[in-house]
C-alpha atoms as one frame of an Amber mdcrd trajectory, in Angstrom:
protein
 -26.953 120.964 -98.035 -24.511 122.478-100.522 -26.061 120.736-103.552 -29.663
 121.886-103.312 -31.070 124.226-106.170 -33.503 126.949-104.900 -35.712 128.215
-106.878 -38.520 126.801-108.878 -37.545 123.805-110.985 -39.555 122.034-114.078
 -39.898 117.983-113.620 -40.650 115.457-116.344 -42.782 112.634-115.171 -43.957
 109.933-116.848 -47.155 108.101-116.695 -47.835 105.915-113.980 -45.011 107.887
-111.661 -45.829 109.355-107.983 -45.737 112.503-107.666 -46.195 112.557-103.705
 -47.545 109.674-101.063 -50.226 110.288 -98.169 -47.459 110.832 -94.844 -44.871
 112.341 -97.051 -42.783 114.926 -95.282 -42.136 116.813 -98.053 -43.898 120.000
 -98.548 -43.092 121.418-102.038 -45.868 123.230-104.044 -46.461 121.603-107.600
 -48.275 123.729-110.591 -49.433 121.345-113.708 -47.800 122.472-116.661 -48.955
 119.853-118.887 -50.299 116.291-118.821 -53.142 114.913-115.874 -52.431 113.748
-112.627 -54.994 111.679-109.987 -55.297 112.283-106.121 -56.488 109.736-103.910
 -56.674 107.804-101.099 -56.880 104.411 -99.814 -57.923 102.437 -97.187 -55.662
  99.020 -97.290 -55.922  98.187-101.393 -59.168  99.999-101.698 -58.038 102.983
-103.768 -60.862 106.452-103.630 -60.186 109.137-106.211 -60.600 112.374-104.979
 -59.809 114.666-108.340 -57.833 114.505-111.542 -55.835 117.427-112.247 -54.315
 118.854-115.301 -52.573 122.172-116.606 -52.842 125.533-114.698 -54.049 123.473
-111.837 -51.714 123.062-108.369 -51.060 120.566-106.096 -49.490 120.707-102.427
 -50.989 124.055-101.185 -51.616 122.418 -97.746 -48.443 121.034 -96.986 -46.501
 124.154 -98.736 -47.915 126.421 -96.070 -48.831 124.296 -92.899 -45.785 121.703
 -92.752 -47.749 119.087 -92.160 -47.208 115.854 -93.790 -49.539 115.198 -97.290
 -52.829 113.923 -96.812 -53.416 111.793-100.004 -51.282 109.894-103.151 -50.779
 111.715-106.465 -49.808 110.291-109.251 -49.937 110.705-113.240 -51.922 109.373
-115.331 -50.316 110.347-118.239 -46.787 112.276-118.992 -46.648 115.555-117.179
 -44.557 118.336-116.881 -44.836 119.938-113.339 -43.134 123.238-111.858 -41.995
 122.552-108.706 -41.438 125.061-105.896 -39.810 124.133-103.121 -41.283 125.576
 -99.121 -37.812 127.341 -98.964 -39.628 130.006-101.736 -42.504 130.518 -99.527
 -40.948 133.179 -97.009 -39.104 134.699-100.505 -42.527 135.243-102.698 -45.540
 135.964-100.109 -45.834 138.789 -97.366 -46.286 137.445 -93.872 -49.912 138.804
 -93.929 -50.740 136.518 -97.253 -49.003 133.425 -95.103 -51.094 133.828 -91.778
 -53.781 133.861 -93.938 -53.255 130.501 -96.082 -51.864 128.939 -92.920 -55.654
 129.753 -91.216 -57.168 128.577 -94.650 -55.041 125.524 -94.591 -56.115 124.649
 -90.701 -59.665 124.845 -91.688 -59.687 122.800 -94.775 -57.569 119.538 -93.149
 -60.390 119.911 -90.097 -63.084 119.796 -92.770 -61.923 116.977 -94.410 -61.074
 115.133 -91.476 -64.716 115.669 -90.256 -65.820 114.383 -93.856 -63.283 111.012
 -93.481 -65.016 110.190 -90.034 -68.651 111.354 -90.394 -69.033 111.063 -94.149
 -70.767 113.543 -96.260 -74.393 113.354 -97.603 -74.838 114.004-101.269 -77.642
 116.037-102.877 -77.661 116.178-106.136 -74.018 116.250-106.070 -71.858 115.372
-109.432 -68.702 113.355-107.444 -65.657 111.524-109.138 -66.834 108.469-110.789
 -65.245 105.144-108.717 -62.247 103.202-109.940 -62.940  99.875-111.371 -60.970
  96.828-109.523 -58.737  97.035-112.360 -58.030 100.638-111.855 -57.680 100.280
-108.384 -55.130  97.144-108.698 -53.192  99.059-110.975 -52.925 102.493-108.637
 -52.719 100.187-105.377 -49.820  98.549-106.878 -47.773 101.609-107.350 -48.172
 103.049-103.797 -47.953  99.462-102.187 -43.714  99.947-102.109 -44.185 103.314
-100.326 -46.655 101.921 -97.591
């Protein structure tokens, strides 16, 4: 398309926006500049929260060097500034060797967590992300519910 910018690109987001949807096709790598994002997941209006992210931190990694479609929701939680780099840079920045190798990284993490969605995982003295109250998980359910 003769209007697309290559290249990375900064994005203001506001609170409350999506950054990305669980099935999206798009595979753009996103670095936190500034502000705190959440990742989760959800099962009908049950929402899970997997992390919260904030500055320095990255978001994408999988899809950015696999293709394959994003495996949970982000959104923020509060204003954010994000640098986005679109998959087109991938080939441009990192040597083949550097790709095989995050695309074999990439394969094994998606199996591991799909073995953690069906089997579960046993804690042991585990710290894990606190749950959502109903509130919470209204509020997040309500944003994704247009994109489902």
């Amino acid at each position: 398309m003769g209007g697309e910018v290559s290249g990375p690109l900064t994005l203001s987001m506001k609170k409350d926006e999506l950054v990305c949807t669980a099935g999206d096709s798009e595979c753009d790598l996103y670095i936190i500049h500034s502000g705190k994002l959440l990742v989760f997941v959800n099962e009908k209006s049950k929402i899970t929260p997997l992390a919260f992210l904030g500055p320095g931190e990255y978001l994408g990694e999988l899809s950015f060097f696999d293709g394959q479609s994003r495996s949970a929701h982000v959104v923020c939680v509060e204003d954010a500034s994000l640098i986005k780099v679109p998959v087109t840079e991938l080939n441009k920045q990192f040597p083949d060797w550097l790709i095989t190798l995050a695309k074999s990284i990439t394969t094994k993490l998606r199996k591991t967590g799909e073995l953690i969605r069906v089997k579960g995982i046993r804690k042991q003295n585990v710290e894990s992300m606190k749950a959502l109250s109903i509130e919470e998980q209204t509020h997040y359910f309500q944003i994704i519910k247009d994109r489902l």
